[in-house]
N, C-alpha and C positions, 0 to 999 in steps of 0.2 A: 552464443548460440541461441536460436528461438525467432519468434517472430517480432517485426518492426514495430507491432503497435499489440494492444490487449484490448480484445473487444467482443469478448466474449470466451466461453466455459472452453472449448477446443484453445484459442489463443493460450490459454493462461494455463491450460494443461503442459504446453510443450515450451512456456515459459519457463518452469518448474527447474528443470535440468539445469539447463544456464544459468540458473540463480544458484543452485546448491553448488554450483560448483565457482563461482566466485563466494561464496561462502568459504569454501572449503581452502579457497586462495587468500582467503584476508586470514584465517585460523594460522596458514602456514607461516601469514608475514606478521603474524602479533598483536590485528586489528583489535583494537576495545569496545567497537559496538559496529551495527548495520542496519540499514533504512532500506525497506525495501518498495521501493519509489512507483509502484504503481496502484490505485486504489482498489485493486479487488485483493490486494495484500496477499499475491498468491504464495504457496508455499514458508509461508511463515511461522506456522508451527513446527514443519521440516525443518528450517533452517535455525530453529532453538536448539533441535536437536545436534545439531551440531554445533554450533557455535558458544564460547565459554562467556562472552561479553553479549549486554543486550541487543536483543531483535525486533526492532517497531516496523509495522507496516504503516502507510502515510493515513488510510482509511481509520484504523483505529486510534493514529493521533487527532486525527483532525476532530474528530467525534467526540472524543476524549476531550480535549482542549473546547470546543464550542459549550459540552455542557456545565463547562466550570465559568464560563464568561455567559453564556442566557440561557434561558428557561426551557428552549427549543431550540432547534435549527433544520433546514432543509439543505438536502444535500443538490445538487444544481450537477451533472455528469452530461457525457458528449451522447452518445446511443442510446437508442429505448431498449436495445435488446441487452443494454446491460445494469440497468434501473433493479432488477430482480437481484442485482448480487448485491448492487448496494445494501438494499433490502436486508437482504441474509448478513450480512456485515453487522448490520447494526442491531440485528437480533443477537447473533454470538456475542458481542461485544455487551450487552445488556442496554444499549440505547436505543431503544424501540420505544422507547416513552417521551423520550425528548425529539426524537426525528418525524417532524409533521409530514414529509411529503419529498420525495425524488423525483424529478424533475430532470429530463434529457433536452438540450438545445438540439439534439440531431446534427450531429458534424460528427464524421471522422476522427478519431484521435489525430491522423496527420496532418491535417486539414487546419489543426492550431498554429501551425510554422508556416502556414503558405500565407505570405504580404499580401495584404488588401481582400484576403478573406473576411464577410461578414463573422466571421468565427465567434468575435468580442463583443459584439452588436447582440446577439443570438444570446450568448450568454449571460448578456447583464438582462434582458428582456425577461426568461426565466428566472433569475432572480429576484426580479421586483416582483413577479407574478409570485413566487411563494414567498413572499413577507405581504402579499395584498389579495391574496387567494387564500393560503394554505394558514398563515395565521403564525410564520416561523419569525424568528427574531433575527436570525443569525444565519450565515452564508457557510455551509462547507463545499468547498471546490473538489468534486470526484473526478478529476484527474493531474495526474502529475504535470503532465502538458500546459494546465493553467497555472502553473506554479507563480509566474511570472505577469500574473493577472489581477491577483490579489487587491494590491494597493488601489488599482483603479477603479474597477469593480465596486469597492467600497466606498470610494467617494463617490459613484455616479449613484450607488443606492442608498447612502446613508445609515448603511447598518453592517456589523461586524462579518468579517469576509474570511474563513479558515485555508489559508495553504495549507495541506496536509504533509508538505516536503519539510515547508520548516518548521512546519511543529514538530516535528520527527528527529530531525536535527536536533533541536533543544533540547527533549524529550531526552534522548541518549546521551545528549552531553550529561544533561544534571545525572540521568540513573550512572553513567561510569565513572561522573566524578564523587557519588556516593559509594561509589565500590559495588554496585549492586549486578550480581551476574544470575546469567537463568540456570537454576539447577541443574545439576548431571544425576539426580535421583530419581526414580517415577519417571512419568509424563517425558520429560523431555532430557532423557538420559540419553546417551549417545546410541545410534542404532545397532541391532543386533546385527553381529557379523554373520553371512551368508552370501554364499555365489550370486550372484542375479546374471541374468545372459542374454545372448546377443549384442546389439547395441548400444547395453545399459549395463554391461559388465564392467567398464573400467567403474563404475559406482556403487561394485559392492561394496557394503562395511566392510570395513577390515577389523579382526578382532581386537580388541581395547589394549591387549600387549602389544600391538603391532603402532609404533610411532606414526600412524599416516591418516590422509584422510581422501575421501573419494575424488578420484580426479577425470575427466569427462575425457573424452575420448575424443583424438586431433582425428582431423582430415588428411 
């Protein structure tokens, strides 16, 4: 449930729901960790709170993972009108010292899957401009859509290139094969049981004795 692509602050609100509730679907079948694959890491704090194994969003692997490989990096994203969240991204995250500059190629998120779209042209053009404008070292990829971009990208510009999908992957492989799960104290304890209504009522908590967890509501 939700919309086809994220491309701004409304998209990613009505993203939220769909997400918590395959969350709530991987809790019931045993899952040990989840990624949540789009760069503006929507509802990811949310989805701590439910879930017992770790929650990476790709935005704060990718950031994560570039400032331990260069000095800097620049994030490279599809829309200008969502440059701003990047932004706020890497302030929460504490990487506002290492991120020189976000940069939009201007394409649609859909727009990556359409053949013989300039899409990959567009993106690597941005890229060489912040490693020869901005002063950045290193490439983070702001969307999930360029997952599959990565390796090429970095040969045509010659400098380290971040998919934020599969660092994300890694990233929870090693934390679940350390045993490491996110708290059920504080912060990201499970949600306080209360009615919610209307349309959002199959998603109330249910109290902490109750064996269940929020489940979305069918068509």
């Amino acid at each position: 449930m939700g919309p086809p692509s994220i491309e701004g602050w409304y998209d990613e609100a009505f993203a939220v729901p769909g997400l918590l509730a395959e969350i709530a679907e991987g809790e019931r079948e045993g899952c040990d960790g989840y990624i949540i694959a789009c760069f503006g890491d929507p509802g990811l704090y949310a989805a701590r709170e439910l879930a017992r194994g770790p929650v990476v969003g790709i935005a704060e692997a990718a950031m994560h993972a570039a400032s331990l490989i260069a000095p800097s990096f620049a994030v490279v994203t599809t829309l200008s009108r969502t440059c701003g969240m990047a932004r706020e991204l890497a302030e929460r995250y504490g990487m506002r010292r290492f991120c020189r500059s976000v940069r939009a190629a201007d394409i649609p998120v859909l727009e990556l899957a359409v053949p013989g779209s300039r899409a990959r042209q567009r993106i690597i053009e941005e890229c060489r401009q912040a490693l020869a404008v901005d002063g950045a070292d290193a490439i983070v990829l702001g969307c999930a859509g360029m997952a599959d971009l990565a390796g090429e990208i970095a040969a045509a510009i010659g400098a380290p290139v971040i998919d934020g999908v599969t660092a994300a992957v890694k990233l929870v492989e090693a934390l679940a094969a350390l045993g490491l799960r996110t708290p059920k104290s504080g912060e990201f304890a499970p949600p306080l049981a209360k009615d919610y209504s209307g349309l959002l009522a199959p998603f109330s908590p249910p109290s902490p004795a109750v064996s269940r967890v929020p489940q979305p509501a069918t068509a």
